[in-house]
C-alpha positions in Angstrom: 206.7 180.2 54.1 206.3 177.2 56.7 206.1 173.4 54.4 202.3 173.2 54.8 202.1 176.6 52.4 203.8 174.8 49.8 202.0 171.8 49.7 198.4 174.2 49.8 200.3 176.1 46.6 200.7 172.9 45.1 197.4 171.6 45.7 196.1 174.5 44.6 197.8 173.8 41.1 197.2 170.3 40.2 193.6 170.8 41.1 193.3 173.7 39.0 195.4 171.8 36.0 193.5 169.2 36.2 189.8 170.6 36.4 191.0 173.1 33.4 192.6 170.1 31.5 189.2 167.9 31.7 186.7 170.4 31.0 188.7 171.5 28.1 188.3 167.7 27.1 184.8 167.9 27.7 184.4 170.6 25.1 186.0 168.8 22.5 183.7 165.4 22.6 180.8 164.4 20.7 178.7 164.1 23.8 179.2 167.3 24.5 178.1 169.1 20.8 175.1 166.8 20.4 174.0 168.4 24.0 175.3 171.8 23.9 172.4 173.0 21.5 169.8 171.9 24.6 171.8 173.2 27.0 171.9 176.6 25.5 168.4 176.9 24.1 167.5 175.6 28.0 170.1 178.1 28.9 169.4 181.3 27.0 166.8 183.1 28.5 169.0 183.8 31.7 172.0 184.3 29.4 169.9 187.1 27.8 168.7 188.4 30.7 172.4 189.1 31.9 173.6 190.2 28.4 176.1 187.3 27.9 176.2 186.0 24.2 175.1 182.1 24.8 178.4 181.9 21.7 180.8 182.3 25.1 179.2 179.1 26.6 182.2 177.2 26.5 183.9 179.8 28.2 181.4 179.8 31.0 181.4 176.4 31.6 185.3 176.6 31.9 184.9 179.7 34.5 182.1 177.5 36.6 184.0 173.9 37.1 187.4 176.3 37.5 185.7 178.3 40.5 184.3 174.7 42.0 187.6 173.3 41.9 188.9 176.7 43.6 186.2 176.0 46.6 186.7 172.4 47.1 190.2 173.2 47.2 189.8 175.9 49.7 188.6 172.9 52.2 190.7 171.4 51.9 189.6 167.9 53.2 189.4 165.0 52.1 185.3 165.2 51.1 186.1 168.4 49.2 189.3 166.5 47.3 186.6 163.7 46.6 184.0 166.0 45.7 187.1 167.6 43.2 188.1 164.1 42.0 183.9 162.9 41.2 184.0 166.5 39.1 187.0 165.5 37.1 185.7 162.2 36.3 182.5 163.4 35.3 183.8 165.6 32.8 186.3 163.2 31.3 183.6 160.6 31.6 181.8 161.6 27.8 186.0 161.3 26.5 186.5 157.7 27.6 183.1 156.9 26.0 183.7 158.6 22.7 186.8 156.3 22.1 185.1 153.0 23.6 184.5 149.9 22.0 180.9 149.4 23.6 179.5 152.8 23.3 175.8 152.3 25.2 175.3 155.8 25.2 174.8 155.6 21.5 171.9 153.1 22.2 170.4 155.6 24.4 171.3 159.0 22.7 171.9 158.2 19.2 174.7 160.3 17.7 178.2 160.5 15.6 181.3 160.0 18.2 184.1 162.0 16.6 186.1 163.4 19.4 188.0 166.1 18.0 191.1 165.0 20.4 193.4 162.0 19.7 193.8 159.4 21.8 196.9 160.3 23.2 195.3 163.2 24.1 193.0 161.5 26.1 195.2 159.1 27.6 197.4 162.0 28.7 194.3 163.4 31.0 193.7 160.3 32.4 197.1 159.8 33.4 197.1 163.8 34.5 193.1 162.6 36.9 195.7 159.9 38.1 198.5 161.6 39.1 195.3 164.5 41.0 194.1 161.8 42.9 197.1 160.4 44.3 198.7 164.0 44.6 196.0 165.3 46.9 194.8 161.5 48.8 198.9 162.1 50.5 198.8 165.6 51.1 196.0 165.5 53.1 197.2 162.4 55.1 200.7 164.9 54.9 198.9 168.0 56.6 197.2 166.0 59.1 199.9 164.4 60.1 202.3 167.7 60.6 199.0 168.9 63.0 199.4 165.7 65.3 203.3 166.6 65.3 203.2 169.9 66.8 199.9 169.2 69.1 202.5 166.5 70.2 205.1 169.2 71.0 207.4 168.3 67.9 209.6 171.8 67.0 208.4 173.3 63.5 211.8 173.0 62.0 211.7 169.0 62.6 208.1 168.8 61.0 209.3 171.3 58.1 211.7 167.9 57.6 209.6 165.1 57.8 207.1 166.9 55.6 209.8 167.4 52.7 210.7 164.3 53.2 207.2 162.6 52.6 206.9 165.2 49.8 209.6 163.8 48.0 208.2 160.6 48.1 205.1 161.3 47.0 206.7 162.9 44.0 208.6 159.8 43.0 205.7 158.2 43.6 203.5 160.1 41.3 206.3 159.9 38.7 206.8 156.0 38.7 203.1 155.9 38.8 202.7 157.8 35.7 205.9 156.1 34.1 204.2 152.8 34.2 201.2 153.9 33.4 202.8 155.5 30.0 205.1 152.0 29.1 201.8 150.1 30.1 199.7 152.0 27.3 202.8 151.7 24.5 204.0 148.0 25.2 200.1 146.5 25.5 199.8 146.6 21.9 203.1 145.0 20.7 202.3 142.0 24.0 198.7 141.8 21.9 199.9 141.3 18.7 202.9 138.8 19.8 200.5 136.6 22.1 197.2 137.0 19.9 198.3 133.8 17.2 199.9 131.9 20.4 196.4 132.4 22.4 194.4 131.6 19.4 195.4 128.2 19.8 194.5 127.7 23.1 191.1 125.8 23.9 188.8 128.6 25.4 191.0 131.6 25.2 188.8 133.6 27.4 188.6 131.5 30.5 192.5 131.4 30.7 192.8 134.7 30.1 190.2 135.4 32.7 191.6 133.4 35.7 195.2 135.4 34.6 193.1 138.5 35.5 191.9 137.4 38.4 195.3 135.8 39.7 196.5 139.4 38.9 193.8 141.4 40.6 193.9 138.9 43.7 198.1 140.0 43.6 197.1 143.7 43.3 195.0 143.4 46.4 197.4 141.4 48.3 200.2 143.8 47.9 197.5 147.0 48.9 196.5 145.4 52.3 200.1 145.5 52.6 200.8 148.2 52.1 199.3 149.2 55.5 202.6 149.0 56.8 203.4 152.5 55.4 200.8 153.7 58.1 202.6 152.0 61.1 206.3 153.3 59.5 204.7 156.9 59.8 203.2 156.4 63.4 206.8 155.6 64.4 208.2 158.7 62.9 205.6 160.2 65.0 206.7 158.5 68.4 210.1 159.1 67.6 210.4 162.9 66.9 207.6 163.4 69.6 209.2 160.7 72.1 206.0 159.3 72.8 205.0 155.8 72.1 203.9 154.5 68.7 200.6 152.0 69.2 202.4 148.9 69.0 204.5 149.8 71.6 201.9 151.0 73.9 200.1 147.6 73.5 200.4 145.9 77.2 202.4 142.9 76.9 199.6 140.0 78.0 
């Protein structure tokens, strides 16, 4: 099997993982047993019609986001991996509320939030959403990058190469993504109870720790626009397995 089999198996994986992993999520939140009553009395005509027992809901609603996730994968794109990602989030969506401080969908649908997964549980698919969207953003970039190879003349068993090597990347970057992601979610609460009496002292706590935000977020996005250097690293690995010239060095000189 050539490397661009592989990385369709493994899309085809952490798509389905993920899409299985939030909907069963889904099932298990508040939001989703105050409306599942509605949605089956709305629902149960056609489910009689059929002869489908509206008790096997849940399972249908598994069945249905699994087989979407099957056909955006099938494209394979980057609008069907979007399409995938805006599913996942949607489903996980009722889950973040359920454990949120400011729950406003309480002041629209009154109800009881009582999630009947733990946090951790919960964090654990959000890191596992993560983990999908920066899997599938590369492997397209990945796919479409071993298609300009060969339309460039590069031999198979050279883009086989560069394709495992950009896949193991991408794994150690989805690893040390989730890593910090994991120390992140332990260590924040032992930093918030060491700094809380220190920033209690502090005349207007909230605008300091505002502008530390914002001198944080303006770093973040700093170090992203950077990171367009990644793109002209992999444009010369193009010129120089297809000997043609990268952009920069087909710039006239002025």
């Amino acid at each position: 099997m050539r490397t661009v089999g592989y990385i369709r198996t493994a899309e085809l994986g952490v798509a389905l993982a993920s899409t299985y992993m939030t909907a069963v999520t889904l099932i298990q939140t508040s939001i989703y047993g105050k409306l599942k009553p509605y949605a089956i009395g709305f629902l149960h005509p056609i489910l009689e019609a059929y002869g489908i027992d509206p008790a096997y809901i849940d399972i249908i609603l598994l069945g249905l986001v699994v087989a979407l996730s099957f056909n955006f994968w099938r494209r394979g794109d980057e609008a069907g991996f979007g399409r995938l990602f805006s599913l996942n989030m949607l489903m996980f969506f009722p889950a973040v509320v359920d454990f949120s401080m400011f729950n406003w969908v309480n002041l629209i649908l009154p109800y009881d939030p009582k999630p009947r997964v733990s946090v951790l549980w919960a964090f654990a698919v959000g890191l596992l959403l993560q983990a999908t969207y920066l899997f599938l953003r590369y492997t397209v970039r990945f796919r479409l990058l071993q298609d300009e190879l060969l339309d460039r003349g590069a031999e198979q068993g050279d883009v086989d190469e560069v394709s495992r090597g950009q896949m193991y990347y991408l794994a150690s970057l989805v690893f040390g993504t989730a890593a910090i992601s994991a120390a992140i979610y332990y260590v924040v609460p032992f930093i918030v109870g060491l700094v809380s009496l220190d920033v209690s002292g502090v005349p207007y706590p909230h605008i300091v720790i505002g502008v530390a935000c914002i001198l944080l977020i303006a770093a973040a996005i700093v170090y992203y626009l950077r990171g367009g250097r990644v793109e002209a690293i992999l444009e010369k690995t193009v010129s120089v397995i297809t000997k043609t010239p990268s952009k920069e060095e087909a710039q006239p000189e002025i």
